[in-house]
Each structure stands twice: as structure tokens, then as C-alpha cells.
N, C-alpha and C positions, 0 to 999 in steps of 0.2 A: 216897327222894328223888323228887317231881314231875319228870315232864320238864320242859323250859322250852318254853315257846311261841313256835313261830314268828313271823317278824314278819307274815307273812300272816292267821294265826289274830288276831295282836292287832290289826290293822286288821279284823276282820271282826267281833269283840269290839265293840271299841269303836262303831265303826258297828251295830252291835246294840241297844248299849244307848243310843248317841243315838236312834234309831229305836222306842226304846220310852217315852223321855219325851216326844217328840213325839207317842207317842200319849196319851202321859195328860193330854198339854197339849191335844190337839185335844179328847179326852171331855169335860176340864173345862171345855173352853169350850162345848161341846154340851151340857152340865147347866146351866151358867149361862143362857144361849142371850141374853146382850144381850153386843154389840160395845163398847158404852162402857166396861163393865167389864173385859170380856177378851176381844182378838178369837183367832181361830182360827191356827195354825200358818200354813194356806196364805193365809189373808188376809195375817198378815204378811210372809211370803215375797213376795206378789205386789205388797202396798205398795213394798217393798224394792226390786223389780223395775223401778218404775212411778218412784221414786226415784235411781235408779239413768240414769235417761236424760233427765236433768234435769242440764244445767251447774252448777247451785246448791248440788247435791248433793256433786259434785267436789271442788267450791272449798272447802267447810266440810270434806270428808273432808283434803283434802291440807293445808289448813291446820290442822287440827288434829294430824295425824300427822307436820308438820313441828316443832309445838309440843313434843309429846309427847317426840318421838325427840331434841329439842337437851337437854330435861331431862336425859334417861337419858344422853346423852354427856357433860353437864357432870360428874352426878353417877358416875359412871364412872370420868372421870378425876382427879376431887376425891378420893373415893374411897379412887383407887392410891396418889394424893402423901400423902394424908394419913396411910395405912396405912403406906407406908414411912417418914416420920417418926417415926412410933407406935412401930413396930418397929425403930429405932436412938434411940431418946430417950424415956425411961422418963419423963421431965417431959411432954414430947406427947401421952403416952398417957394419963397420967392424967387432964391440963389436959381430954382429949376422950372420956374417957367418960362423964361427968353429961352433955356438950349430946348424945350422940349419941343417948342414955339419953330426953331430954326429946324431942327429937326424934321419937321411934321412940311416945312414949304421947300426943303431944299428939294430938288428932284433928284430922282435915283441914279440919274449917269453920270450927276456931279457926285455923287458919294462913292459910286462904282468907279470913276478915276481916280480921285483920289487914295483912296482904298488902297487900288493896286500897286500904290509905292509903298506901302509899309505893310500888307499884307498877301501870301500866296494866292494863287488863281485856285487854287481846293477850297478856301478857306471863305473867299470871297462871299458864297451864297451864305453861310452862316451869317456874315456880318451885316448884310445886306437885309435879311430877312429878321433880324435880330435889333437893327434900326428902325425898320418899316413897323414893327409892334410896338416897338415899347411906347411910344409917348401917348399910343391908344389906348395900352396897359395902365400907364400910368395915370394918367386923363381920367378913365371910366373906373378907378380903383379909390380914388383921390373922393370921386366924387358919391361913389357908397362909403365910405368914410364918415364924411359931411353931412350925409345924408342916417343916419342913425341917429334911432328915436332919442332925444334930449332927456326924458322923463324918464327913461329904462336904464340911460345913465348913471343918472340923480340917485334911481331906485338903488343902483348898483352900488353908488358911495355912502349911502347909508348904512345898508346892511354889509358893507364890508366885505362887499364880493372881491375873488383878486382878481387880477388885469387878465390871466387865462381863462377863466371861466368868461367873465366880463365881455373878452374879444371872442369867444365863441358864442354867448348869449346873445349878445347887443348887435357888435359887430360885422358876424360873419351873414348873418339874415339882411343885413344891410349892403352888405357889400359882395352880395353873389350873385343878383341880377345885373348888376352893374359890368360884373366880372366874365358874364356870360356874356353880354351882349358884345364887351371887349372881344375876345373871343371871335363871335360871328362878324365882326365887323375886319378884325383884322386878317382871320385863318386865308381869306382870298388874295386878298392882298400879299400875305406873306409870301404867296407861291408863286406868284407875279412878278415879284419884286426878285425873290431867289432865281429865279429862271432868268430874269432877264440879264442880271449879275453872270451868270452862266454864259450867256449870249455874248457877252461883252469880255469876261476875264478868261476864257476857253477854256476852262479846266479839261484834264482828260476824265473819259468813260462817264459823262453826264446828259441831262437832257438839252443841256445850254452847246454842248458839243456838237452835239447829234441836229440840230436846228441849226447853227453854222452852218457844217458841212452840206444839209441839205441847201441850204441857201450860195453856198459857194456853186455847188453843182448843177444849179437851175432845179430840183430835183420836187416840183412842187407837190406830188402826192406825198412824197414823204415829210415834209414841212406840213401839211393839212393833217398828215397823221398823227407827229407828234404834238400839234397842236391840241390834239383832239383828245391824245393821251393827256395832255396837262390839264386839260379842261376835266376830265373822268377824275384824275388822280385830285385836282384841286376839292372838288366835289365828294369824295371818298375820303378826305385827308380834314376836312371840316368836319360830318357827319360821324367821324369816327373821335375827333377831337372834342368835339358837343356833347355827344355821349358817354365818353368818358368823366368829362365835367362835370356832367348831370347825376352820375353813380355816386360822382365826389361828393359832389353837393349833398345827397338824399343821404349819405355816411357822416357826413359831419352835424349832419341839423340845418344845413346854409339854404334846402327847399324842401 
């Protein structure tokens, strides 16, 4: 049996191995040796930098992260209701597995056209990122549900526990790992999915704006920069959503 690694070694790990594709990104961009193609690690870092103290910058970042984050709450709580429907009504559940089903293979530029006839170009990344959750929500919620102990149940209808207690006793311990991993599986994806909505429906003062332009303009540090900015923000917008979750959880009894 391996020992298991510190959390110290795995922070040193992982910053190792980011420190090693930055280098293969900075060599590759020294073999290319043209900027238009591919600029350099610290060119886009310092774009980034130069971007960053620019009010313009803000405004498209918070408005898009405020986009983002109302999707993933919609579809969050759409989700949970829908999942406990599912899991007390065998008609719910089946009536919702083909859409959650079509949902989950359509790809995102057919939802993003569509979309934009019955929906604003503001509004777009909410919807988009509000699609791209839920049926993962729904999925990993359904199946902590199913997955709670039968016999703690049982115990339950006995002693006459009622359905509140019951759904916090039985149920929530059952359905919070589930709930998390929802979560970590989707929070990337959401950002992906919103940005790219952004890309395509042009909203003004976002990051889906600001990556147009740059790409109208040839303007490729700046395309690698807000790349890089999405990549930090997607990563910042997980670890703070996880934590949050995990407060929820250790507050209610769910860990």
C-alpha cells in the first residue's frame, strides 16, 4: 500500500507540473517565433496584467460572472425540485429522462442558436449555462436519492419520524456527496459553456465580447489573455462554489 501524500506534496505536485506546461508553451512559442500565431506564456501574463487596470476589463469580467453564477443557481435548484419529484413519482421520472437525455447530447451552438430567437443576447449565458447544469444536477441528485439507506427508512416509518426530520436525517447524508460531485463536475463546464454563448450571441461589456473583438482584430495577446483570465476565473469560481457547499453541508448535518 502507497503512503498517501500530503496536502503540501500535492500542492508542490501540482504547481510542478503547471510549471512544466508553461514551459512547453513558452518553447513552443520560441520555435514558432511569430506572436500572431502564438504569443509567449509571459506575453500573456503581462497582457493580462495591462488588462486588468482597465475599468473595461471589470465590467465585462463581473458581468459575465454574474451571468454565469445566476445559471448554475437556477439550475441547482431546478435540479433538486425536479429530482425530488423523480424520486417520489415514477411518472416524473420517466416523463424526464428522454429531455434530460437530449439535453445532455445536444451541443451547445445548437441551443445557442436557437436561443437567440426567443431570447436577448444579455440573457443568453444565463440560459446556456443554466442548460449545461441541470441535467448533471439532476442526474447526481436523483441518484443520492436512490441511494439512501432503506433500513434508516423503515426505522423512520416506524417511529413516526415526519418527512422534515426524515429528509434531513436519511436523506440529506445521502444526497450531498452526490450533490458535490454535481458540482465539481459541472462548475467547469458552466463557464465554458456561458462564454462560449457570449462568443456567439455578442452581448455588450462581457468576456464573450472582449474575445470577439480580439479575434476580429487579429489581436492575439489579447485573445491568450482573456483566455487565461477565464481559465483563473473558472478555477476561482469552482473553489469558491465547493467551499461554499462544504460550509452548507457541515450546517446542516449533509458532512
Amino acid at each position: 500500500m502507497r503512503p498517501s501524500t500530503t496536502s503540501p506534496e500535492k500542492h508542490l505536485i501540482r504547481a510542478l507540473a503547471v510549471l512544466f506546461w508553461l514551459g512547453v508553451w513558452q518553447i513552443a512559442s520560441m520555435i514558432i517565433g511569430q506572436e500572431i500565431l502564438l504569443v509567449s506564456p509571459v506575453r500573456a501574463a503581462a497582457t493580462l496584467i495591462d488588462l486588468m487596470g482597465r475599468g473595461s476589463f471589470w465590467q465585462s469580467v463581473f458581468s459575465s460572472f454574474g451571468h454565469i453564477l445566476q445559471g448554475f443557481a437556477l439550475a441547482a435548484g431546478l435540479g433538486l425540485l425536479l429530482a425530488v419529484l423523480a424520486g417520489v413519482s415514477r411518472v416524473v421520472r420517466v416523463l424526464l429522462e428522454p429531455l434530460m437525455h437530449a439535453v445532455k447530447a445536444t451541443p451547445v451552438a445548437s441551443f445557442v442558436i436557437l436561443a437567440l430567437v426567443f431570447i436577448r443576447s444579455e440573457r443568453l449565458s444565463v440560459f446556456i449555462s443554466f442548460l449545461m447544469v441541470l441535467p448533471i444536477m439532476y442526474t447526481n441528485i436523483l441518484a443520492g436519492i436512490g441511494a439512501a439507506d432503506e433500513k434508516l427508512l423503515e426505522m423512520a416509518k416506524v417511529f413516526r419520524i415526519g418527512p422534515f426530520r426524515t429528509a434531513r436525517s436519511v436523506y440529506l447524508s445521502a444526497v450531498y456527496p452526490h450533490f458535490l460531485s454535481a458540482c465539481t463536475l459541472s462548475l467547469g463546464m458552466c463557464w465554458k459553456a456561458g462564454v462560449a454563448a457570449e462568443v456567439i450571441g455578442y452581448p455588450r461589456h462581457s468576456i464573450g465580447e472582449a474575445l470577439y473583438m480580439a479575434k476580429l482584430n487579429f489581436d492575439t495577446p489579447d485573445i491568450f489573455a482573456w483566455t487565461l483570465a477565464v481559465i483563473l476565473l473558472s478555477v476561482g469560481f469552482e473553489k469558491l462554489i465547493l467551499a461554499l457547499m462544504r460550509l452548507l453541508g457541515r450546517a446542516l448535518g449533509g458532512e
